[in-house]
Backbone as JSON Lines, residues from 0, in Angstrom:
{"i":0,"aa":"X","n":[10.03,1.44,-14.51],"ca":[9.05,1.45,-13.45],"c":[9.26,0.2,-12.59]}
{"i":1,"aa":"X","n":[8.85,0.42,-11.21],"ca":[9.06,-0.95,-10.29],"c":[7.97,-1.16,-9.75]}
{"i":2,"aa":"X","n":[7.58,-2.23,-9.27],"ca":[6.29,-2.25,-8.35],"c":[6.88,-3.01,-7.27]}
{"i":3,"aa":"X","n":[6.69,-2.66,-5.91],"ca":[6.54,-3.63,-4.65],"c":[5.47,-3.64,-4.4]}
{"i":4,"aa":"X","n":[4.89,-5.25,-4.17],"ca":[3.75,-5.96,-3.8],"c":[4.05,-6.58,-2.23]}
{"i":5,"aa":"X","n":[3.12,-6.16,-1.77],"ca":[3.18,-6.12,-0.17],"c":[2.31,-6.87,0.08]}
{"i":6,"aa":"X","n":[2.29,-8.5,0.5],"ca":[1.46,-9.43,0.6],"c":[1.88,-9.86,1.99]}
{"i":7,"aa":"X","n":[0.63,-10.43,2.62],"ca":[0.45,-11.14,3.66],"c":[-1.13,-11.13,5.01]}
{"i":8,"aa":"X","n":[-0.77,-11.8,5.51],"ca":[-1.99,-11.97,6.74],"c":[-2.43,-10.87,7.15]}
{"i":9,"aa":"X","n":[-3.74,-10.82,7.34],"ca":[-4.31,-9.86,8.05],"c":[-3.81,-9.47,9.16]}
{"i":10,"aa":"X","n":[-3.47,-8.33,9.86],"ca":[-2.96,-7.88,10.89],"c":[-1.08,-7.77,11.42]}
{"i":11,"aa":"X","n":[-0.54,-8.02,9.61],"ca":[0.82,-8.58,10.44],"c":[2.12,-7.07,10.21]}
{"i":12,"aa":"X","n":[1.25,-6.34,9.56],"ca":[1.96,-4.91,9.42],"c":[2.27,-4.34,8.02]}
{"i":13,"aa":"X","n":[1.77,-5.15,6.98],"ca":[1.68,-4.51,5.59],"c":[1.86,-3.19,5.12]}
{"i":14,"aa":"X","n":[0.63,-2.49,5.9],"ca":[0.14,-1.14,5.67],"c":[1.3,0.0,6.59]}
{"i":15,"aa":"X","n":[1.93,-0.31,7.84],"ca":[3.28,-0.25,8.4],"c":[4.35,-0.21,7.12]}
{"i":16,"aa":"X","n":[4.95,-1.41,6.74],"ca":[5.98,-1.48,6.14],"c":[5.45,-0.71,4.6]}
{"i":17,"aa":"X","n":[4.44,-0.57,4.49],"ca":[4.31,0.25,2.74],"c":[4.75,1.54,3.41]}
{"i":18,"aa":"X","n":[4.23,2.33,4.27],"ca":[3.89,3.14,4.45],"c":[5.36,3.73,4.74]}
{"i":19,"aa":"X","n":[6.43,3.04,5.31],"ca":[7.76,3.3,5.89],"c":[8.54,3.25,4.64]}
{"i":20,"aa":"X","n":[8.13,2.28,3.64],"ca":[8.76,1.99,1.99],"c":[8.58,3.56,1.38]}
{"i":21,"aa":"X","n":[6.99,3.87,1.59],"ca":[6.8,5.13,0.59],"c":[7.5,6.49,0.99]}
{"i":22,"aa":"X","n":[7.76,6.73,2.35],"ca":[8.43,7.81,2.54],"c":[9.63,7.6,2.32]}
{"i":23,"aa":"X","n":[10.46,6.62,2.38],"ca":[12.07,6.3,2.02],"c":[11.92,6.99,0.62]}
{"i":24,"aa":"X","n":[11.26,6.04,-0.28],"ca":[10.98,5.96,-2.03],"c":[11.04,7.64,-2.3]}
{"i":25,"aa":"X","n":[9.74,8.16,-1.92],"ca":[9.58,9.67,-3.04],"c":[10.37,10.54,-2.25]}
{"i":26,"aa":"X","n":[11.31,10.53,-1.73],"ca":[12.48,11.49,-1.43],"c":[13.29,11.59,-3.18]}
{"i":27,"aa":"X","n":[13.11,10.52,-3.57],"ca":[14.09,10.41,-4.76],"c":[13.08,10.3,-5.96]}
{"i":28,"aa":"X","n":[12.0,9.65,-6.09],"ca":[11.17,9.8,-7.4],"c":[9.79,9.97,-6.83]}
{"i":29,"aa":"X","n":[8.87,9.66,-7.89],"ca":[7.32,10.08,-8.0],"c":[6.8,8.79,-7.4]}
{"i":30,"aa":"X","n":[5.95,8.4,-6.54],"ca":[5.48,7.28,-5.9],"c":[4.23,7.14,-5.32]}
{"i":31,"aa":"X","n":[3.68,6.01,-5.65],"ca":[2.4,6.06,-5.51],"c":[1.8,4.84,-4.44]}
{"i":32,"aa":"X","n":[1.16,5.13,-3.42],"ca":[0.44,3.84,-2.06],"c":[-0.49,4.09,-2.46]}
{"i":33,"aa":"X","n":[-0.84,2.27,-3.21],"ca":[-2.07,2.02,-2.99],"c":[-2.69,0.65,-1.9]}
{"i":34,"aa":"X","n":[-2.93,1.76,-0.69],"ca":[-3.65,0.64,0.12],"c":[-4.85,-0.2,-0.02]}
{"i":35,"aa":"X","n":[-5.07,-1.76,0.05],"ca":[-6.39,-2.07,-0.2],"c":[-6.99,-1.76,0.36]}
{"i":36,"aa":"X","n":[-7.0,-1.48,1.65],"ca":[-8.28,-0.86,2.98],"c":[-8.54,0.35,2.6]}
{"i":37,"aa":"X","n":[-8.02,1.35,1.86],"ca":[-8.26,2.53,1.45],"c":[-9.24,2.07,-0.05]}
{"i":38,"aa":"X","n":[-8.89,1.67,-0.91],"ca":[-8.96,1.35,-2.14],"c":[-11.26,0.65,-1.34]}
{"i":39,"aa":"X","n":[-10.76,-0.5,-0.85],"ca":[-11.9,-0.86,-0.49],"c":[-13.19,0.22,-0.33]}
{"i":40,"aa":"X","n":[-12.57,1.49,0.53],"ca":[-13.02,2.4,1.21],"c":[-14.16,2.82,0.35]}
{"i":41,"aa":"X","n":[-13.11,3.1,-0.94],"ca":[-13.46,4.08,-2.16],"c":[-14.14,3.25,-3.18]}
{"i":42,"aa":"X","n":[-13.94,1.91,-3.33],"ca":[-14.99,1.69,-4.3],"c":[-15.51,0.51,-4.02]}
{"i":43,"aa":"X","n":[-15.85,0.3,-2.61],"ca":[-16.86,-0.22,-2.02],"c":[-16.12,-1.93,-1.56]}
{"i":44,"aa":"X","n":[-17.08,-1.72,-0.29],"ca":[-16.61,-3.52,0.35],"c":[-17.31,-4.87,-0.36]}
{"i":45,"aa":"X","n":[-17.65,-4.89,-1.69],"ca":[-17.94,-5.99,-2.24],"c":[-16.59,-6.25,-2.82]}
{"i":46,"aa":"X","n":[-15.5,-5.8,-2.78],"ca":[-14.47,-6.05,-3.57],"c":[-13.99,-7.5,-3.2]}
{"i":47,"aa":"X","n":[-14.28,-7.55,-1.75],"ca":[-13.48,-9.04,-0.99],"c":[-12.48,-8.45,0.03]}
């Protein structure tokens, strides 16, 4: 198993570059985006 961790500043294209990573990735295996702004979405904005 691998993980890429996609860190950095607010606004600088994170959610861009995962998002361009994940369609390359599951052409070839099982893959999973987890966005924090999504994640936040779902179990609420006290997270930080």
């Amino acid at each position: 198993m691998k993980v890429y961790w996609i860190t950095g500043l607010s606004g600088v294209g994170k959610t861009t570059v995962a998002k361009m990573l994940y369609e390359n990735l599951k052409l070839n295996s099982a893959v999973v985006l987890l966005d924090g702004d999504i994640l936040r979405k779902v179990f609420g904005s006290d997270l930080g």
